[in-house]
MARBA-3410 file (N, C-alpha, C, O; in Angstrom, 1 decimal):
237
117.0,142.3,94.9,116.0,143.2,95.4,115.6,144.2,94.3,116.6,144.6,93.8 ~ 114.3,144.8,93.9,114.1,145.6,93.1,114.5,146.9,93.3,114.9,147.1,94.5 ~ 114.5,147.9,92.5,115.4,149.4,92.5,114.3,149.9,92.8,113.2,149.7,92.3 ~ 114.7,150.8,93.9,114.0,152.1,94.4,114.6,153.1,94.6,115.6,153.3,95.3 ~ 113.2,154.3,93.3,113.6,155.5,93.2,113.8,156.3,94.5,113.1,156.3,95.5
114.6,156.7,94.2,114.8,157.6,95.7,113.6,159.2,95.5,113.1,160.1,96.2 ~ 113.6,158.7,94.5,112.2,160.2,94.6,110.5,159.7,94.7,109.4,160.3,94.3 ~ 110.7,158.4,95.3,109.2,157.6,95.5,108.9,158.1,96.9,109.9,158.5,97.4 ~ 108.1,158.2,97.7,108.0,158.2,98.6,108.0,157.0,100.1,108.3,157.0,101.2 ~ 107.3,156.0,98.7,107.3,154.9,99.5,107.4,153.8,98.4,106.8,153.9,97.3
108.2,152.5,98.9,108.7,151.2,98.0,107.6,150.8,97.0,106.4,150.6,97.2 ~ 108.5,150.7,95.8,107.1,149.7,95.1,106.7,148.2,95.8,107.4,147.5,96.6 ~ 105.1,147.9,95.2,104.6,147.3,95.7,105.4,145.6,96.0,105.2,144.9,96.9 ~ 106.2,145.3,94.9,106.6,144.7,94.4,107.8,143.7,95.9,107.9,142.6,96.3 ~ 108.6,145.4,96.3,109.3,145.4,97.6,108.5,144.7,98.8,108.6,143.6,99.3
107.8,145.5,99.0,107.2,145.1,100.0,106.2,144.0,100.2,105.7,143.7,101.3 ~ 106.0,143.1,98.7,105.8,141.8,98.8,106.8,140.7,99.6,106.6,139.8,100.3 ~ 108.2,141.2,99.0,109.3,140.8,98.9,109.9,140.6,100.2,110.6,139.6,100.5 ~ 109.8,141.5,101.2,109.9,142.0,102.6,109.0,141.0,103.5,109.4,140.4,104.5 ~ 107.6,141.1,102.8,106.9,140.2,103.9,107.0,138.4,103.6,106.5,137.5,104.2
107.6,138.3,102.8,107.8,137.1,102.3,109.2,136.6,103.1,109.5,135.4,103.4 ~ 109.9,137.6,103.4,110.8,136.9,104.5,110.6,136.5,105.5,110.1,137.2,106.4 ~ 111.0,134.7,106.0,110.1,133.9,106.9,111.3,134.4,107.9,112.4,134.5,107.5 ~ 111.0,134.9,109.3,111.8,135.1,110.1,110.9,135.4,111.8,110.0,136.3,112.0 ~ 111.4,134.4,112.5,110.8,134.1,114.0,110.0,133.1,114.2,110.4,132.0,113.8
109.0,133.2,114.7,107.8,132.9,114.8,107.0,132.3,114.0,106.0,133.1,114.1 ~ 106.4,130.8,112.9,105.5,131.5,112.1,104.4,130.3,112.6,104.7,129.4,113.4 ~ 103.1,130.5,112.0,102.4,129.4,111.8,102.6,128.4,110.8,103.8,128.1,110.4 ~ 101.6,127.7,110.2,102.1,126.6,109.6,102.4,127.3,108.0,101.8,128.3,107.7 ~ 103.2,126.8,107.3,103.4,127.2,106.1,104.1,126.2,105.2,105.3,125.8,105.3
102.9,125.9,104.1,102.8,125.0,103.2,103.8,125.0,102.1,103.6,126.0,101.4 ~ 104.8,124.2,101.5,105.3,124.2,100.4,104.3,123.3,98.8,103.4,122.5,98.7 ~ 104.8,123.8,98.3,104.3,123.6,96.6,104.1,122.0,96.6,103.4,121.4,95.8 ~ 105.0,121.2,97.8,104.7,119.4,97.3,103.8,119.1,98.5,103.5,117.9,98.9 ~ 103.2,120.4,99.3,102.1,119.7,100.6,102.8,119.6,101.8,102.3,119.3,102.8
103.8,119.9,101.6,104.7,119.7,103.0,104.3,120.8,103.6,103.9,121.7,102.9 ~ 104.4,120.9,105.1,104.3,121.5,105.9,105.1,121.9,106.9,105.7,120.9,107.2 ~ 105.3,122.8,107.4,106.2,123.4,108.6,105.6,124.5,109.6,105.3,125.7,109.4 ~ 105.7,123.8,110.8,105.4,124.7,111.9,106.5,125.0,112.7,106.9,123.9,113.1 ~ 107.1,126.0,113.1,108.2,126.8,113.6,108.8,127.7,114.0,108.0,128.6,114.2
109.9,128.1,114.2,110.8,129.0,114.0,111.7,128.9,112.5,112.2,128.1,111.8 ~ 111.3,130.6,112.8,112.7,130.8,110.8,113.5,131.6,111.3,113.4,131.9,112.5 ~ 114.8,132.1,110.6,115.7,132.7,110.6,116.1,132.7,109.2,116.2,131.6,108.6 ~ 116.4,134.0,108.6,116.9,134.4,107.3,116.3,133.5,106.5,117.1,132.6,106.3 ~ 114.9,133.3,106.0,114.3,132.4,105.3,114.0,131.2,105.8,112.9,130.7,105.6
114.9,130.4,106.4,115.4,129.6,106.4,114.9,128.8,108.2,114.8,129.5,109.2 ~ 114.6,126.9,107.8,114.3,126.8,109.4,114.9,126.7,110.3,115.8,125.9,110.4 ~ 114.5,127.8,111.3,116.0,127.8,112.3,115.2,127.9,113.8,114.3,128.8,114.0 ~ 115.7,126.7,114.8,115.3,126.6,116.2,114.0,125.5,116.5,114.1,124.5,115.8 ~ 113.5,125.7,117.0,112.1,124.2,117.2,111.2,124.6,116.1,110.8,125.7,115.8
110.9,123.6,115.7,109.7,123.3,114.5,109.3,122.0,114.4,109.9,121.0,114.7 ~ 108.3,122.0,114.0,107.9,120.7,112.9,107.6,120.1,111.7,106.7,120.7,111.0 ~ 108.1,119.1,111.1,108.1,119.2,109.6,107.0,118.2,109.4,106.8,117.4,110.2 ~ 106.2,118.3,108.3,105.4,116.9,108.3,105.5,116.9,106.8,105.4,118.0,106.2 ~ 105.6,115.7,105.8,106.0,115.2,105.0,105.0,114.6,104.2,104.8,113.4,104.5
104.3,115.2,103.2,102.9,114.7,103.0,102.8,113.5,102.2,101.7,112.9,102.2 ~ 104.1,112.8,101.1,103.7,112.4,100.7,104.2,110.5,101.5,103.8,109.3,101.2 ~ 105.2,110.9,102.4,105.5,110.0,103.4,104.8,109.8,104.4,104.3,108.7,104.7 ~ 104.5,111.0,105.0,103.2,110.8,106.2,104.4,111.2,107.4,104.0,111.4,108.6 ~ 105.7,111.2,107.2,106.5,111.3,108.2,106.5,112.4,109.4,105.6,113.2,109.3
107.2,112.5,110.1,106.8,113.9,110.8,108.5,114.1,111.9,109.1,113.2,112.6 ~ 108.7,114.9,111.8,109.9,115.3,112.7,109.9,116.7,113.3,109.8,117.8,112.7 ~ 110.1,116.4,114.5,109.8,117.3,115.5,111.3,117.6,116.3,111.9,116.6,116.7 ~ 111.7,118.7,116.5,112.9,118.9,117.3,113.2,120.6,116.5,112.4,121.3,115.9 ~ 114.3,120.6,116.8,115.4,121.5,116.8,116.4,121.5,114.9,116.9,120.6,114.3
116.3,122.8,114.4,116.6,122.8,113.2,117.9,124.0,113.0,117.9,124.7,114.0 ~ 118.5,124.2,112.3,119.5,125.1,112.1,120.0,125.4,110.1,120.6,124.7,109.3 ~ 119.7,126.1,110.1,119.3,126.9,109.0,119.3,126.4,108.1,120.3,126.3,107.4 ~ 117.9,125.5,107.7,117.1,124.7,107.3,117.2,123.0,107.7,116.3,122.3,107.2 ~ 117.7,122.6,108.1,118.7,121.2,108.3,118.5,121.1,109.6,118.9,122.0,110.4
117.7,119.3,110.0,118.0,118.8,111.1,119.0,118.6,112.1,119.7,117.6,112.0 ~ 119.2,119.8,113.3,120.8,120.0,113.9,120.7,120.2,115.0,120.7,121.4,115.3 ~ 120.6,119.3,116.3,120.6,119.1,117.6,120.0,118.0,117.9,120.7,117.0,117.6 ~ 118.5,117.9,118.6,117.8,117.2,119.5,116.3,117.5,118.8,115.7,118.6,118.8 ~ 115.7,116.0,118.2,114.5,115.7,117.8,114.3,113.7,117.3,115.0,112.7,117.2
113.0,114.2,117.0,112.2,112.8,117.2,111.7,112.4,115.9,110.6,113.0,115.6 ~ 112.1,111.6,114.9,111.7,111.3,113.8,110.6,110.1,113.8,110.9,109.0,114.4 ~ 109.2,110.4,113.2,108.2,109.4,113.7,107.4,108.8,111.8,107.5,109.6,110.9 ~ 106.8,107.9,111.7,106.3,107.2,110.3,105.3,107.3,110.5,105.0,107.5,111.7 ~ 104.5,107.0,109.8,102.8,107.2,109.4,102.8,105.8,109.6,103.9,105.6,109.1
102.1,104.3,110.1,102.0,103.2,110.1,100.6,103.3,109.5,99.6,103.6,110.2 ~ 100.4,103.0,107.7,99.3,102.6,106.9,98.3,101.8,108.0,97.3,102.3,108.5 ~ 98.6,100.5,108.2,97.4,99.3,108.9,96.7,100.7,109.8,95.7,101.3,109.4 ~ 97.3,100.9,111.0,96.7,101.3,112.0,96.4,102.7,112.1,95.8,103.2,113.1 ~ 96.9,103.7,110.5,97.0,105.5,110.8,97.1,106.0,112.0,96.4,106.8,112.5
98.1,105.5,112.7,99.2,106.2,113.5,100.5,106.3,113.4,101.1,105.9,112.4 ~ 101.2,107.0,114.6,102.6,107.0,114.0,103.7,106.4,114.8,103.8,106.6,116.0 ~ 104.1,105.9,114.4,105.4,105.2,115.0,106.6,105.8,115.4,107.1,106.5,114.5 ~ 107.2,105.7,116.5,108.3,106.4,116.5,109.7,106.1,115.9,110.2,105.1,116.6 ~ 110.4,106.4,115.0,111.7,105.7,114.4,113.2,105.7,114.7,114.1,104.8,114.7
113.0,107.1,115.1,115.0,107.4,115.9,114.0,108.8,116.6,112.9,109.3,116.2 ~ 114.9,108.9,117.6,115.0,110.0,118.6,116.3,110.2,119.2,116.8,109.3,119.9 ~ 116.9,111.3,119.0,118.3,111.5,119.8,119.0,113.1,118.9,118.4,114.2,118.8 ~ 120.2,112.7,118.3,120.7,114.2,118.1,121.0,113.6,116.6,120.9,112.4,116.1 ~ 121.1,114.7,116.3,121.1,115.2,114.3,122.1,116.1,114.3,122.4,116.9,115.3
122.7,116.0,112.9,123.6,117.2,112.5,123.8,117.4,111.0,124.2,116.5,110.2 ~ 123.6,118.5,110.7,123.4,118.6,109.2,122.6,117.8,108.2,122.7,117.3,107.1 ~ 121.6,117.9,109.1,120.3,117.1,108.7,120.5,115.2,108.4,119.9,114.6,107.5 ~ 121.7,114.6,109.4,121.7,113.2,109.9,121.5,112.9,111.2,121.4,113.8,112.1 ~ 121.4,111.4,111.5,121.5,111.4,112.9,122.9,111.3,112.7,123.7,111.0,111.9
122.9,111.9,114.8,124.8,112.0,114.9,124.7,112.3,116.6,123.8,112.9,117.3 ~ 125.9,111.8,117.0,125.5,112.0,118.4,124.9,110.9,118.7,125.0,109.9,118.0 ~ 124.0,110.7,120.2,123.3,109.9,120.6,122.2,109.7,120.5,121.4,110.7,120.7 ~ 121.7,108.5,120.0,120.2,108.5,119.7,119.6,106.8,119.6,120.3,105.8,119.5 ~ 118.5,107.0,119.6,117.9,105.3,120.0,117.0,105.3,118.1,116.3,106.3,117.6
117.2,104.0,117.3,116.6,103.4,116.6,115.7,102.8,116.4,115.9,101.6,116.6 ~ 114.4,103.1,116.1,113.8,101.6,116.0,113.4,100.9,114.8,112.6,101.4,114.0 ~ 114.0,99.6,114.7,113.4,98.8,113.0,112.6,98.3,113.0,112.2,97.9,114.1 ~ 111.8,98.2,111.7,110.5,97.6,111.5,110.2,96.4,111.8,109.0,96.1,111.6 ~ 111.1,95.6,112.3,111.2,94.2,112.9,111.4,93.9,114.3,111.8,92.8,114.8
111.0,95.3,114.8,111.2,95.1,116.3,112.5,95.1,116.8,112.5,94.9,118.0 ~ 113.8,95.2,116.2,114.6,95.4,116.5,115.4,97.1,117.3,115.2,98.2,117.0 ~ 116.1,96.8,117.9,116.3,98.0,118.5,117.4,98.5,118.8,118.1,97.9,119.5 ~ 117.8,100.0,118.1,120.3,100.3,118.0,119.7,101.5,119.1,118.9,102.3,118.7 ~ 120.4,101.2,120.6,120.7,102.7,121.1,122.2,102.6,121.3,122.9,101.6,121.7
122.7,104.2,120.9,124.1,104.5,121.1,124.8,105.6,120.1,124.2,106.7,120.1 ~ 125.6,105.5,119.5,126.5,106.5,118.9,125.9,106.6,117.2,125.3,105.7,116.5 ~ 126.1,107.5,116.9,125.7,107.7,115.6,126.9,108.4,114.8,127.9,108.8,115.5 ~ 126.9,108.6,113.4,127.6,109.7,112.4,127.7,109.8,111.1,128.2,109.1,110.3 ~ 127.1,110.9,111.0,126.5,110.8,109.4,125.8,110.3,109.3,126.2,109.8,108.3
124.5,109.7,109.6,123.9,109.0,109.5,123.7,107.6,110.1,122.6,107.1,110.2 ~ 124.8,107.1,110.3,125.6,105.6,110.4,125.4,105.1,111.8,125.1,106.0,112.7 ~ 125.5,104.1,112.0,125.7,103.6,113.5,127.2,103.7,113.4,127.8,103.0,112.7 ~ 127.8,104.7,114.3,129.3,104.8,114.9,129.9,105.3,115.6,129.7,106.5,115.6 ~ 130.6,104.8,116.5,130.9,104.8,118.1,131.0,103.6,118.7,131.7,102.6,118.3
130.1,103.6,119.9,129.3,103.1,120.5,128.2,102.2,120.8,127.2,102.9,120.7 ~ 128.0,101.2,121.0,126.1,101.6,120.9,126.1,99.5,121.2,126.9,98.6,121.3 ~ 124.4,99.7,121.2,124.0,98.4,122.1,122.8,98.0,120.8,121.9,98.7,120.5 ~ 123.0,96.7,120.1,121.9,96.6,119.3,121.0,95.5,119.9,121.4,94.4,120.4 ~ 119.5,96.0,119.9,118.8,94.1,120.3,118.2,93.8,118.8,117.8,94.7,118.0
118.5,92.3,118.4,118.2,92.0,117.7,116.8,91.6,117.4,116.2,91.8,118.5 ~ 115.9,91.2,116.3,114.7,90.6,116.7,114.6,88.9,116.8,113.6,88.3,117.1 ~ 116.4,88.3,116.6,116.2,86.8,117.1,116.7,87.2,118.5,117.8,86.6,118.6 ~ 116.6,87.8,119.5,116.9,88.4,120.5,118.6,88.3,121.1,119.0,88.5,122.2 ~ 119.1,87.9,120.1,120.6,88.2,120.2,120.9,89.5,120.9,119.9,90.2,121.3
121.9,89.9,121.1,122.2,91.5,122.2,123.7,91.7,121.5,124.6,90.9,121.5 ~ 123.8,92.8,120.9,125.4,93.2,120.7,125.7,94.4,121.5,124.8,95.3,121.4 ~ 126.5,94.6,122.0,127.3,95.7,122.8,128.5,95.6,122.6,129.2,94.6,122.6 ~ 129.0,97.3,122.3,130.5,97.5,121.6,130.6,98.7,120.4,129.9,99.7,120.3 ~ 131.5,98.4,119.7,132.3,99.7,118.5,131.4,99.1,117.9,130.9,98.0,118.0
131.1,100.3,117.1,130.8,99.7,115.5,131.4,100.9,114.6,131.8,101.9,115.2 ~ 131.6,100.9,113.3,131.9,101.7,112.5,131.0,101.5,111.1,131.2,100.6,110.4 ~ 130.2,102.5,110.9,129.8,103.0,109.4,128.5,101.5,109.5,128.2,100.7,108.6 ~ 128.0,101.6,110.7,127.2,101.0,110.5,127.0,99.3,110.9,126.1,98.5,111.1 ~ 128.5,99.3,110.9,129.1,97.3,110.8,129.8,97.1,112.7,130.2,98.0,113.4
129.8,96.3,112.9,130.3,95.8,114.5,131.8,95.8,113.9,132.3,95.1,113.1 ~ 132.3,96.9,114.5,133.9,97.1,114.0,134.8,97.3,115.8,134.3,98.0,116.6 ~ 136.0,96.5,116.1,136.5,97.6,117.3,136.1,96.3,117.8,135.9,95.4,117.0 ~ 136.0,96.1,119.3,135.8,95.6,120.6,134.2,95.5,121.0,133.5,96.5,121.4 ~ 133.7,94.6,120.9,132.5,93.8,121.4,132.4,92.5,121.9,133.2,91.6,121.6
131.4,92.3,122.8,130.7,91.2,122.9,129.3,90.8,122.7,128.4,91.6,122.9 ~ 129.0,89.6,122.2,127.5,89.5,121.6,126.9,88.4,122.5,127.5,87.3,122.8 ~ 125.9,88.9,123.0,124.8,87.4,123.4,124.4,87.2,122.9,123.6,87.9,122.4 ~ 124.6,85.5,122.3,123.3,85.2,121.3,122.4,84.2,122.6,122.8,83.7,123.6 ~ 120.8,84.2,121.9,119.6,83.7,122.5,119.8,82.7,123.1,119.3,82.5,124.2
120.7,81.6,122.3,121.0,80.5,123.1,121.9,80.3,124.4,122.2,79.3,124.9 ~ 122.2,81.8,124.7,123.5,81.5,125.7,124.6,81.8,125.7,125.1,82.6,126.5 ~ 125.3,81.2,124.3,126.4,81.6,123.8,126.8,82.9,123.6,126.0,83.7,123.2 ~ 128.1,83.2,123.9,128.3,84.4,123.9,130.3,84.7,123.2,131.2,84.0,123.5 ~ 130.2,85.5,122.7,131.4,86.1,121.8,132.0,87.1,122.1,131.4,88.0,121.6
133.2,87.5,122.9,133.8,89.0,123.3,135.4,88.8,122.7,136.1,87.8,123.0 ~ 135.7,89.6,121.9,136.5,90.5,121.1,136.5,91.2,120.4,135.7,92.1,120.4 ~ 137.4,90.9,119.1,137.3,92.0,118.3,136.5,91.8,116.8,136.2,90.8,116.0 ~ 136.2,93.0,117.0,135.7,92.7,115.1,136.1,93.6,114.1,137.1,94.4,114.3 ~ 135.2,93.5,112.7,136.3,93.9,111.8,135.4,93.6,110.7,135.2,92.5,110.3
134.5,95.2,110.1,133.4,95.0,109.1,132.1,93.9,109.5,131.5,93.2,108.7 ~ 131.8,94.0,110.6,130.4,93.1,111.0,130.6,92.0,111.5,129.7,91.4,112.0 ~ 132.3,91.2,111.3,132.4,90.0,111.5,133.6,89.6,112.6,134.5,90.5,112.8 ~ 133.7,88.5,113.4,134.8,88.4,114.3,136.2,88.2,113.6,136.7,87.2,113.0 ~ 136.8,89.5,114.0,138.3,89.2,113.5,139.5,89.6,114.6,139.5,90.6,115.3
140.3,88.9,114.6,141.6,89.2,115.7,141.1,88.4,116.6,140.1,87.7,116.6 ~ 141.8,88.7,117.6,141.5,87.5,119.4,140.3,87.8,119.8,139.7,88.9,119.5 ~ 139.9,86.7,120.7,138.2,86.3,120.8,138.1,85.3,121.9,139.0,84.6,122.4 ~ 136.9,85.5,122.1,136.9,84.2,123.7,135.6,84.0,122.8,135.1,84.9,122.2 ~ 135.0,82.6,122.8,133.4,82.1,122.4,133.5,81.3,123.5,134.6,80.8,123.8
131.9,81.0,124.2,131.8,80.2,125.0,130.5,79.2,124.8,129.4,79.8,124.8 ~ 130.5,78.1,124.6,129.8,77.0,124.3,128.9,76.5,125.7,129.4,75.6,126.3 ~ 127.8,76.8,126.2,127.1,76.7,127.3,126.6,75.3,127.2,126.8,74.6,128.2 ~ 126.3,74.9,126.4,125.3,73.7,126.2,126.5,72.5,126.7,126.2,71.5,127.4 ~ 127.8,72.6,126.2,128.8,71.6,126.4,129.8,72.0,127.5,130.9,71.3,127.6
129.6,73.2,128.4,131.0,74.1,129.0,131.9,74.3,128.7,132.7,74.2,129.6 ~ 132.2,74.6,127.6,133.8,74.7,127.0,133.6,76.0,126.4,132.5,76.5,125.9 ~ 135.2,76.8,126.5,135.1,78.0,126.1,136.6,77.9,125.4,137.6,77.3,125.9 ~ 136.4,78.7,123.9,137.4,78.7,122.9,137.9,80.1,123.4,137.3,81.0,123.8 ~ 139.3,79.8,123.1,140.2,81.5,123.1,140.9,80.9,121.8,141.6,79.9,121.7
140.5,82.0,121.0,141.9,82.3,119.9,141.7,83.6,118.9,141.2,84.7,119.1 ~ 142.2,83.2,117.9,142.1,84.3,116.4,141.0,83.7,115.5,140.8,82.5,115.2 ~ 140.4,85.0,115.1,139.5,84.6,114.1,139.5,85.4,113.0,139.3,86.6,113.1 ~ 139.7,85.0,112.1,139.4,85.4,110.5,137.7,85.7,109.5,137.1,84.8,108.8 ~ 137.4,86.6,109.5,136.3,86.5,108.9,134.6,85.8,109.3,133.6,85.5,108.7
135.0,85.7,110.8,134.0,84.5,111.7,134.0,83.8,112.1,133.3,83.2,112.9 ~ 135.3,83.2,111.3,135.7,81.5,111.0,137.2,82.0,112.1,138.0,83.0,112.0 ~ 136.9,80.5,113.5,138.0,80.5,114.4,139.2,80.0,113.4,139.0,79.1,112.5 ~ 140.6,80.6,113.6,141.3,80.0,112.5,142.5,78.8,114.0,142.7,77.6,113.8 ~ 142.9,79.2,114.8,143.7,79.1,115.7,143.6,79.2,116.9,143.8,80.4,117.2
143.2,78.3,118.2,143.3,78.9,119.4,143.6,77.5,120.2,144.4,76.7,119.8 ~ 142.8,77.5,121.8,142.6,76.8,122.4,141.3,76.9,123.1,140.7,78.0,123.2 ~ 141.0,75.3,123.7,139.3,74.5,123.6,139.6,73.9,125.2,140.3,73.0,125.6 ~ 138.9,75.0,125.9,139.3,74.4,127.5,137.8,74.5,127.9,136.8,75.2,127.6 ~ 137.9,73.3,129.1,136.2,73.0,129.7,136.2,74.7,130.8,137.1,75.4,131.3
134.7,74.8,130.9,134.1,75.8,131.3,133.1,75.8,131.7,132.1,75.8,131.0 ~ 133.0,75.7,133.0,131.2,75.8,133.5,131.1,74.3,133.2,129.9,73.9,133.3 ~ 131.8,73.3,132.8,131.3,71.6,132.2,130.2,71.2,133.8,129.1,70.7,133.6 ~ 130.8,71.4,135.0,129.8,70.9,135.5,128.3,71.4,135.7,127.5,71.0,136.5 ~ 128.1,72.3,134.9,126.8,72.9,134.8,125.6,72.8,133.3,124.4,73.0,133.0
127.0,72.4,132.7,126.5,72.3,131.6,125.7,71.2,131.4,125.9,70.1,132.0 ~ 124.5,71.4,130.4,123.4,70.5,130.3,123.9,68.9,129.0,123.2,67.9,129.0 ~ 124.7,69.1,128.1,125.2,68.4,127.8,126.2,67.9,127.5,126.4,67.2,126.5 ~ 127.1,68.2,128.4,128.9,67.9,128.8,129.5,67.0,127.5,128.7,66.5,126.7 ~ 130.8,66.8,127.2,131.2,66.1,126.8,131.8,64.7,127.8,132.3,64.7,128.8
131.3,63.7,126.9,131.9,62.5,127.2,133.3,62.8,128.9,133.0,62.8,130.1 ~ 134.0,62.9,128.6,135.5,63.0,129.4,135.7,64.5,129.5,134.8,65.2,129.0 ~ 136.5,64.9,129.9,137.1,66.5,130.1,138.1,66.7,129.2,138.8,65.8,128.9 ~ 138.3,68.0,128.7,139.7,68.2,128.3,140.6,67.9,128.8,140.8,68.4,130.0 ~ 141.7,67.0,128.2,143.1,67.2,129.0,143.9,68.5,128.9,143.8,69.5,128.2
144.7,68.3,129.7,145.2,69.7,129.9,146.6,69.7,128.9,147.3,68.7,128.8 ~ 146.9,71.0,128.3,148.0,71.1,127.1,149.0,70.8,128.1,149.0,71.2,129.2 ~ 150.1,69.8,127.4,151.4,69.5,127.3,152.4,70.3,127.2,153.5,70.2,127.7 ~ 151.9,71.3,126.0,153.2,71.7,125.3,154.5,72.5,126.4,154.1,72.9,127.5 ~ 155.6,72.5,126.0,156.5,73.4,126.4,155.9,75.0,126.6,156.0,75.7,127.6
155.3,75.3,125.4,155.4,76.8,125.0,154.6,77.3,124.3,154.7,77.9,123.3 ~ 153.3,76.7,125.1,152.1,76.9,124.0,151.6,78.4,123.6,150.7,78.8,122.9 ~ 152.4,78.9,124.2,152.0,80.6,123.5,152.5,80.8,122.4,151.8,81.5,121.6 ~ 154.1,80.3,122.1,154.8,80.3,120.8,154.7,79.9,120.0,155.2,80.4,118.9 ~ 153.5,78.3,120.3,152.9,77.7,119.1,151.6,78.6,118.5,151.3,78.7,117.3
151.0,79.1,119.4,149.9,79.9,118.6,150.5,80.9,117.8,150.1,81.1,116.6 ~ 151.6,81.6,118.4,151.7,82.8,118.0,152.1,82.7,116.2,151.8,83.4,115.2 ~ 152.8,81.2,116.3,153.1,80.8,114.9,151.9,80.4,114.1,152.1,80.6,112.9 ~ 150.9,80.0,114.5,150.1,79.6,113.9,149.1,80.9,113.1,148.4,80.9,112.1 ~ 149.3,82.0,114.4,148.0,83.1,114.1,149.4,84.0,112.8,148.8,84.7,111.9
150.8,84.0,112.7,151.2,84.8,112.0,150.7,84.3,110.6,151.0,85.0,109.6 ~ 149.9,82.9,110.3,149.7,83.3,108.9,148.5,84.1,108.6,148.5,84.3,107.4 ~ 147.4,84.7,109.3,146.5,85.7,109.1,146.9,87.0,109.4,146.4,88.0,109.0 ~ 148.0,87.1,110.4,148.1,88.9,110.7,148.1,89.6,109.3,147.3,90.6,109.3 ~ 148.7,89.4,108.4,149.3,90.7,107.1,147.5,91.1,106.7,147.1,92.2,106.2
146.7,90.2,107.1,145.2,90.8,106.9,144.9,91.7,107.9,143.7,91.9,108.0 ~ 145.5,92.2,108.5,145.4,93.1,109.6,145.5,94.2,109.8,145.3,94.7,110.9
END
């Protein structure tokens, strides 16, 4: 801040440029040097409380709740769509330190659609994705990837509940084959079933059965034989 004589009567002009240039409350819109725009609330310079940001050279526009400067609560991030000049809505939910975080709904450019948990930016938590081959995942994800406990519908029917592990099915799993009624339980590695068992399911409903039925396992101790079989993938675990 500039020095004032104490034998002035009143601040150089200089101050009191300096003074009114502090954004604080209330303001109208107020343009930066790249076109950007902001309508809001300030606090200590800085954007703090409901505003809106509009992004001139994206066309983007975000509307919500801000904390001293940085997207931090509850708002709605929307795109300029070139073909039609309007705007599209992209995420809506909660932000924190200017990411999404918290709960909030996605939408991609392919009509695809993630509502659920967020962090850092990331899909993590929770959360439900639709695909645009209309697949359905519900479950964990971490950092973005189907990590943790899920199950997936895919379009055809088929459907997948256990665990995963970086985007892909790893550890115990049930898949269920509709078209033939048979439903697999075992361990899977990388997507790929490595070890389980193949028992009929729904076969009399199914539209293309197998030939005969499964017989039914023999073994003594067929839990002991898996268990042997799945210890050559655990140390990946």
């Amino acid at each position: 801040m500039p020095y004032i004589n104490a034998n002035q009567k009143h601040p150089p002009f200089s101050t009191l440029l300096d003074i009114k240039a502090q954004k604080c409350g209330l303001r109208h819109t107020v343009f930066s040097v790249t076109g950007n725009e902001y309508t809001g609330e300030w606090q200590d310079n800085q954007k703090h409380g409901k505003g809106t940001q509009v992004w001139k050279k994206s066309g983007a526009i975000y509307d919500g709740d801000w904390k001293f400067g940085k997207r931090d609560g509850y708002g709605t991030y929307s795109v300029l769509v070139p073909e039609t000049k309007e705007y599209a809505r992209k995420y809506c939910g909660g932000w924190k330190n200017g990411k999404k975080h918290g709960y909030g709904m996605y939408f991609f450019n392919n009509s695809a659609v993630y509502e659920g948990e967020w962090s850092e930016g990331l899909r993590s938590g929770w959360g439900r994705m639709y695909y645009e081959n209309e697949d359905i995942y519900e479950g964990e994800w971490l950092k973005d990837k189907n990590h943790g406990q899920g199950i997936i519908q895919l379009a055809n029917g088929s459907w997948y509940e256990g665990s995963w592990k970086d985007g892909k099915k790893n550890g115990n799993g049930k898949f269920y084959y509709p078209d033939k009624g048979q439903l697999y339980e075992g361990f899977w590695v990388d997507g790929v079933a490595k070890c389980g068992t193949l028992l009929d399911f729904g076969r009399d409903e199914a539209p293309t059965p197998t030939k005969y039925p499964i017989p039914k396992i023999q073994l003594v101790d067929m839990q002991m034989v898996l268990r042997e079989a799945q210890s050559t993938y655990l140390d990946q675990f």
